[in-house]
C-alpha positions as CSV (number, residue, x, y, z in Angstrom):
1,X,17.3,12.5,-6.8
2,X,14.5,12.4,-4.1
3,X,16.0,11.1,-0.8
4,X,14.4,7.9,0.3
5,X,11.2,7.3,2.3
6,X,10.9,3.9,4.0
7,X,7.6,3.4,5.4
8,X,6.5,-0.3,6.5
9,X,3.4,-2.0,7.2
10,X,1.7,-2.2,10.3
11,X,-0.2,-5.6,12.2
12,X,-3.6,-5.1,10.7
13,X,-4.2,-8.2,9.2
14,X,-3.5,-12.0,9.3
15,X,-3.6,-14.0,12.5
16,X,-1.0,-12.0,14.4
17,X,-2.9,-9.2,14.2
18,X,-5.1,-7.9,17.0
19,X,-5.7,-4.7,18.8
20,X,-2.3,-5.0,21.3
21,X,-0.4,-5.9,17.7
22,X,-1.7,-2.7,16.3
23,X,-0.5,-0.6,19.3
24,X,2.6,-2.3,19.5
25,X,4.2,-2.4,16.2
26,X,2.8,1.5,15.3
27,X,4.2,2.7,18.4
28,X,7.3,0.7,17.9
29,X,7.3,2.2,14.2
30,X,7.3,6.0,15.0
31,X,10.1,5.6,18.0
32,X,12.2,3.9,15.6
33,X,11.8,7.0,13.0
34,X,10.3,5.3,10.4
35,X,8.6,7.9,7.4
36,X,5.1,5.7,7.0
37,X,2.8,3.6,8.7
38,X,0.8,1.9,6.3
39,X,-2.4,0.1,6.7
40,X,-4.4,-1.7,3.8
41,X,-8.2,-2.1,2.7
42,X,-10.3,-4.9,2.6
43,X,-13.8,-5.8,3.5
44,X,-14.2,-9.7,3.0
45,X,-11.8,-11.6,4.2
46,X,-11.5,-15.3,4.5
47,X,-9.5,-18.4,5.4
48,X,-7.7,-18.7,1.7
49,X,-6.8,-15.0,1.8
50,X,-5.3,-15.4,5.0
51,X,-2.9,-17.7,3.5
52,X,-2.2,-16.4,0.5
53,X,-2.1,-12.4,0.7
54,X,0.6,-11.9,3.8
55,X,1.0,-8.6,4.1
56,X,1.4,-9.1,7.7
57,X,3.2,-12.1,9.1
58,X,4.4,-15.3,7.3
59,X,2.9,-19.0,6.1
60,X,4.4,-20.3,8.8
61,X,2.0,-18.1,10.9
62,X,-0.8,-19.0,9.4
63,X,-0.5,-22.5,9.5
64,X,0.2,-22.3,13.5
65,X,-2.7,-19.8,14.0
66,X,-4.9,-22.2,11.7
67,X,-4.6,-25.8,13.4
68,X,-6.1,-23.7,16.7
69,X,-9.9,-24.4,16.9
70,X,-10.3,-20.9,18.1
71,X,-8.8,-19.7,14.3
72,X,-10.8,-17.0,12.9
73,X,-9.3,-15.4,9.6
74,X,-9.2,-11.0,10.6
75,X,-8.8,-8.2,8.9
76,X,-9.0,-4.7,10.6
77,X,-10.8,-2.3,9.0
78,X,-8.6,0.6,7.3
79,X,-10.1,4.2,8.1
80,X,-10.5,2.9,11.8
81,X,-7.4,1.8,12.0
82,X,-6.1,4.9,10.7
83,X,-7.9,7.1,13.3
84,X,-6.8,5.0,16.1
85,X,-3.0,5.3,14.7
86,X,-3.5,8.9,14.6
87,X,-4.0,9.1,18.6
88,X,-1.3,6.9,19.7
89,X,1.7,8.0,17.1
90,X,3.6,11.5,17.6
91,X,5.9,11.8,13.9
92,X,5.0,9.2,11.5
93,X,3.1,9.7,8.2
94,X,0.1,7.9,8.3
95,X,-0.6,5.7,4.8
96,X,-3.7,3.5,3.6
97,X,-1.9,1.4,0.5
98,X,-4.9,1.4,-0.9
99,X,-8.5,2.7,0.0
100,X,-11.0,0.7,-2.9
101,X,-13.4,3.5,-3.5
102,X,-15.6,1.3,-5.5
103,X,-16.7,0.2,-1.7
104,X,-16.9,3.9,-0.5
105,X,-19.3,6.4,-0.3
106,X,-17.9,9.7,-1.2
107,X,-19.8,12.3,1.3
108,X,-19.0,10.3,3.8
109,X,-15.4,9.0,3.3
110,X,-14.1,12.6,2.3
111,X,-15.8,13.5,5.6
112,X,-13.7,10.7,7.6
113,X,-10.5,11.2,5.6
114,X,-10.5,14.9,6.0
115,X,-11.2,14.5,10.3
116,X,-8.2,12.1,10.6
117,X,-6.2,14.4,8.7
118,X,-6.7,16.6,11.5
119,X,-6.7,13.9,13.9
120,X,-2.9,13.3,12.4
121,X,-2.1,17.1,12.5
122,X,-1.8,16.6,8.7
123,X,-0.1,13.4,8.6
124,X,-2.4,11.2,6.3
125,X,-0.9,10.0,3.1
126,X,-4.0,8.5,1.0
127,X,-3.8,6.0,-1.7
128,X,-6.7,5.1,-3.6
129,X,-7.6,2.3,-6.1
130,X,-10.7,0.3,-7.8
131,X,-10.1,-2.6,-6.0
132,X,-8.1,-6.5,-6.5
133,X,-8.9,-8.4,-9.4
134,X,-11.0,-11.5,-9.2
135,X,-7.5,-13.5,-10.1
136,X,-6.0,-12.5,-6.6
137,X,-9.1,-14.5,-4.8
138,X,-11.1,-11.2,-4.2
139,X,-14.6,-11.4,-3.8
140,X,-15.7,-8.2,-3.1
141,X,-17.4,-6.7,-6.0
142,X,-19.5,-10.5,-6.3
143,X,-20.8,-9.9,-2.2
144,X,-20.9,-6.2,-2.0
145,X,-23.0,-6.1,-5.8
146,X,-20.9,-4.1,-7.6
147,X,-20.1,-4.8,-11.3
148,X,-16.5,-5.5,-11.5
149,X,-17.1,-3.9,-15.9
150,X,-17.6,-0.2,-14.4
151,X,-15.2,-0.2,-11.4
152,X,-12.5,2.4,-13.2
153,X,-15.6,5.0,-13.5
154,X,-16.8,4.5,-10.8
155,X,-13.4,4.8,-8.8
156,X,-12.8,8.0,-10.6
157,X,-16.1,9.2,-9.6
158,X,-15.4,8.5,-5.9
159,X,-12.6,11.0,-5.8
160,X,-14.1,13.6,-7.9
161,X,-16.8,14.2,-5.7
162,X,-14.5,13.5,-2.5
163,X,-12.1,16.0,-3.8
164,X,-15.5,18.3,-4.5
165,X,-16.3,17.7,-0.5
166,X,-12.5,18.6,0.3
167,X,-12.3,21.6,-1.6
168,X,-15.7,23.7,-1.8
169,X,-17.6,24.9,1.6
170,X,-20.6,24.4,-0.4
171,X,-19.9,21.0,-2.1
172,X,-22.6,20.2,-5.5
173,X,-22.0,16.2,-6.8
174,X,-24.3,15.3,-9.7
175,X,-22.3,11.9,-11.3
176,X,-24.1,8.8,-12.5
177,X,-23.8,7.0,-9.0
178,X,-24.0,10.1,-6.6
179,X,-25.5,13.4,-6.1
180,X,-25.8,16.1,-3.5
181,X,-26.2,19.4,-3.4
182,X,-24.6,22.8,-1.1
183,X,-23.3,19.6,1.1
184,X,-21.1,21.5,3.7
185,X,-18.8,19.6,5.8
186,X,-16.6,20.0,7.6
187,X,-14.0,19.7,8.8
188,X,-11.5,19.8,5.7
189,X,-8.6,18.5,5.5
190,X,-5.0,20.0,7.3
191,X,-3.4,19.6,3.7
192,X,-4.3,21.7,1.2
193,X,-6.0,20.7,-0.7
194,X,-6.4,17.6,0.5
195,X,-3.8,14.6,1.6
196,X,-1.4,13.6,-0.6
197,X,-2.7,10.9,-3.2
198,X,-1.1,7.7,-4.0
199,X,-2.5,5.6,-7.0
200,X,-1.3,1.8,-7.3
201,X,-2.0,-0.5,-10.4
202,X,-0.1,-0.8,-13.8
203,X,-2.8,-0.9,-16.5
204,X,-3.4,1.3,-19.1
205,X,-6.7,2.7,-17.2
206,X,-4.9,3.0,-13.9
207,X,-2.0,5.0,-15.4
208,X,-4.2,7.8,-16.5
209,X,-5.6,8.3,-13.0
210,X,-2.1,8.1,-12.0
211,X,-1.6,11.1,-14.3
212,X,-4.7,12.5,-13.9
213,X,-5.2,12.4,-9.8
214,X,-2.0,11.0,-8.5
215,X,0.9,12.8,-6.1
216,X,2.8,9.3,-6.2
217,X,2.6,5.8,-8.0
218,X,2.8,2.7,-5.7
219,X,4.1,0.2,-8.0
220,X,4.0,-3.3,-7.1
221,X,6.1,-6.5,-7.9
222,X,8.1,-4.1,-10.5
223,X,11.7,-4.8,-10.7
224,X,14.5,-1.7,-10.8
225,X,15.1,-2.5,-14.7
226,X,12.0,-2.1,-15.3
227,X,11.4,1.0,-13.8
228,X,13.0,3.4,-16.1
229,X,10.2,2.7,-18.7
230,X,7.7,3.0,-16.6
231,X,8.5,6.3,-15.1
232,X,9.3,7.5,-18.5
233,X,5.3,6.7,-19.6
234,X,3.9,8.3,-16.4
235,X,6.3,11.5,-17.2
236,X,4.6,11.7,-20.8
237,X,1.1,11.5,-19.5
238,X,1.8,14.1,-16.5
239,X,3.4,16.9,-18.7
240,X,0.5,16.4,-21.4
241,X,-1.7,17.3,-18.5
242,X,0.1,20.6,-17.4
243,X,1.8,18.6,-14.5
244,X,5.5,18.9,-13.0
245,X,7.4,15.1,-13.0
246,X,10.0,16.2,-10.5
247,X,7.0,17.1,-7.9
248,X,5.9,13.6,-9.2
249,X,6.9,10.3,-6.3
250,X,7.6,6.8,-7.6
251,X,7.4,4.3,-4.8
252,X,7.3,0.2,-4.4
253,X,5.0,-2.3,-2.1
254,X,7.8,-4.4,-1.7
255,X,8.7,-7.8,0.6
256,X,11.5,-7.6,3.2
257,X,13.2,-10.0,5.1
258,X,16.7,-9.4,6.8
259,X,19.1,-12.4,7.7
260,X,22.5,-13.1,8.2
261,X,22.8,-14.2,4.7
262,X,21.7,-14.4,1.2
263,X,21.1,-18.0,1.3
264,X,19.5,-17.6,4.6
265,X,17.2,-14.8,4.0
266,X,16.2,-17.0,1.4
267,X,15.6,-20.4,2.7
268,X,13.6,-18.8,5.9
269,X,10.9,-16.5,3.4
270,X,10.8,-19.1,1.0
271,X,7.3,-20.8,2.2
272,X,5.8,-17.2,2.4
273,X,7.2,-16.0,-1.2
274,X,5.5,-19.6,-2.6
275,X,2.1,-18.1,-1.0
276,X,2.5,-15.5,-2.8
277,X,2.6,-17.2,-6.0
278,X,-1.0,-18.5,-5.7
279,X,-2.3,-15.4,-4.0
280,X,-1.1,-12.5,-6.6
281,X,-1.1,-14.5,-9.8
282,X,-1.6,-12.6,-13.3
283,X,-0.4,-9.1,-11.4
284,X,3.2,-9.8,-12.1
285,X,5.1,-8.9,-15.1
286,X,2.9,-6.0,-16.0
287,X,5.5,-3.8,-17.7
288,X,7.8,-6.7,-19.5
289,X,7.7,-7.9,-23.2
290,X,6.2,-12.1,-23.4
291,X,10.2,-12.9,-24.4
292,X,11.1,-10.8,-20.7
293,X,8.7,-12.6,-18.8
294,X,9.5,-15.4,-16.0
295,X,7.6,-17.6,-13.8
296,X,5.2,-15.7,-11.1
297,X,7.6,-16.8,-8.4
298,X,10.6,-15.5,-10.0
299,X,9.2,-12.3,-10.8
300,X,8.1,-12.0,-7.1
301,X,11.7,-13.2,-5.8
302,X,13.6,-10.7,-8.5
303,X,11.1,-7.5,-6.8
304,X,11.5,-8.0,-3.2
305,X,14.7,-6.9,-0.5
306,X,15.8,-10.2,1.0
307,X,19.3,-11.0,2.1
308,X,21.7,-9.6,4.8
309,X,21.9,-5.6,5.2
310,X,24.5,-5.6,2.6
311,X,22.5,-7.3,0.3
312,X,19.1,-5.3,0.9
313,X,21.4,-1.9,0.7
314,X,22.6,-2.8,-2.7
315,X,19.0,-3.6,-3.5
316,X,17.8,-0.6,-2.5
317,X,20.5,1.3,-4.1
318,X,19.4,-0.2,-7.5
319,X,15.4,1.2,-7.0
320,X,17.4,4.7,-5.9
321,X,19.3,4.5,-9.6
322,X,16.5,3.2,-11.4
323,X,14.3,6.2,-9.9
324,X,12.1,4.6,-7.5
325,X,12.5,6.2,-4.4
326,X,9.9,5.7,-1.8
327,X,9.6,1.7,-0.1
328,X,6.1,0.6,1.3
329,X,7.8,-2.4,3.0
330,X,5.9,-5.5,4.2
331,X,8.5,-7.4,6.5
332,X,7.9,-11.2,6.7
333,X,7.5,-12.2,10.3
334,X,6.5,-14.7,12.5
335,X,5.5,-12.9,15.8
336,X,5.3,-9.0,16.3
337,X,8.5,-9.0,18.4
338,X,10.4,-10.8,15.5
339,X,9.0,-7.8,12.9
340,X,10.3,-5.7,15.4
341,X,13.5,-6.7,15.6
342,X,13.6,-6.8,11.6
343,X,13.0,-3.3,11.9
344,X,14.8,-2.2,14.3
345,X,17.9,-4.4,12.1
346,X,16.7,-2.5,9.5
347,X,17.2,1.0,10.9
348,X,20.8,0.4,12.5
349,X,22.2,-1.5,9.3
350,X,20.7,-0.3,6.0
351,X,18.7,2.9,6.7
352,X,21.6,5.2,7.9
353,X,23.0,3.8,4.5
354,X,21.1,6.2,2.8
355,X,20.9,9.2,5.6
């Protein structure tokens, strides 16, 4: 077995984020030894996101932020934030969970993935993906233009010809969205070939990039009896393709709260983990039967680490058996010294668990 990675998400998003969050909580995050700072990606962002997808911070945050009249719903851009991240952090990994290429140029986003790679001194851990589905409130693709029908192509198109720009001193693109020709650029990436690749999503057309591009699946909202399945199908599409499983990561996006108590931990998230259930509806469930399935809110409960450090340990403990090794974790919070002192809980009662 792999030994565990716990990475967690920075303040980058939500209305306790700002630039002195950002600084803050990353700093805060290398010192206390964590494997991963991870960012996200999003261009359009609004008032009902804000309350609904909190990856940083809690309901109750929102609603205090949103009776102000000076309430602005934010979200701070992802390769930006990465760069700044890479000059004011010495150790930590540096993750983007996930960038939407459908948005992206490829000359230029190779070009800015490959300079804060050096930046990092080869520290950047990349996930990619086509972007949320309408269902989850996003509404990119209808602002930005871009059909929602071709976004798997197109996705896989972005990282061909970034990987093209990556890997070739004379880089030649000719796809149905993009061409170039003898691009050079420079510089390339510290990594070689190129930064690790991460790959989120569950569907049928999302586990054939997985097989196809991926380093490491970031599963989402997936339960540890579920996962042996799962890794089992990704196994059979990676060997079909030439590829090693045990080089292969399986990591989690995954919710965490710490308390003095089960029934606690519970009671305090519970207006965030009902958010939840209107923001990421239709995206849970993905690998059980119609007879298996629960309620959205059940599912969401049954996949995240909340209880007392006991509790979360033995959590953890059953991703570890089932195979899932690697934690993005999204604390719940309701100021950046309170996700600071879940962490640093966190890292003096369950991590050395697992040292």
């Amino acid at each position: 077995m792999k030994d565990p990675r716990f990475g967690v998400r920075v303040t980058c998003a939500g209305p306790l984020s700002s630039a002195q969050a950002l600084h803050q909580s990353s700093v805060a995050a290398d010192k206390l030894g964590f494997d991963t700072l991870w960012v996200h990606d999003y261009y359009v962002w609004n008032r009902l996101l804000d309350s609904v997808h909190i990856s940083c911070g809690s309901r109750e945050a929102f609603q205090e932020a949103s009776s102000r009249e000076d309430y602005e719903p934010l979200f701070m851009e992802s390769i930006t934030n990465l760069a700044y991240l890479a000059g004011i952090t010495e150790n930590i990994h540096l993750g983007l969970a996930v960038l939407c290429l459908p948005y992206r140029e490829p000359l230029g986003t190779a070009k800015q993935i490959a300079n804060i790679d050096v930046l990092s001194n080869g520290r950047l851990e990349l996930g990619i993906g086509q972007g949320a589905p309408k269902s989850t409130h996003n509404v990119e693709f209808e602002v930005m233009g871009i059909p929602r029908g071709t976004k798997v192509p197109h996705t896989r198109e972005v990282f061909e010809a970034m990987r093209e720009v990556w890997t070739s001193d004379k880089a030649t693109w000719h796809g149905d969205r993009y061409n170039f020709d003898e691009a050079e650029v420079y510089p390339k990436p510290v990594q070689k070939p190129y930064p690790p690749i991460w790959i989120g999503g569950s569907a049928e057309k999302s586990l054939e990039m997985i097989a196809d591009y991926a380093n490491a699946w970031l599963s989402f909202w997936v339960t540890p009896s579920e996962f042996p399945a799962a890794i089992d199908d990704i196994h059979g599409r990676l060997v079909k393709r030439g590829r090693d499983p045990e080089a292969f990561t399986v990591g989690t996006e995954i919710q965490v709260y710490l308390a003095d108590s089960m029934d606690q931990a519970r009671a305090e998230v519970e207006p965030t983990m009902r958010a939840f259930e209107e923001g990421y509806a239709g995206t849970t469930g993905i690998h059980l039967t119609e007879e298996q399935r629960t309620d959205t809110l059940s599912q969401i409960w049954a996949s995240s680490l909340v209880g007392s450090p006991d509790d979360v340990s033995e959590l953890i403990q059953s991703y570890l058996d089932s195979g899932c090794t690697a934690f993005e974790m999204k604390f719940i919070y309701h100021t950046v010294d309170h996700l600071i002192e879940q962490w640093t809980r966190f890292q003096e009662e369950v991590a050395p668990n697992f040292a």
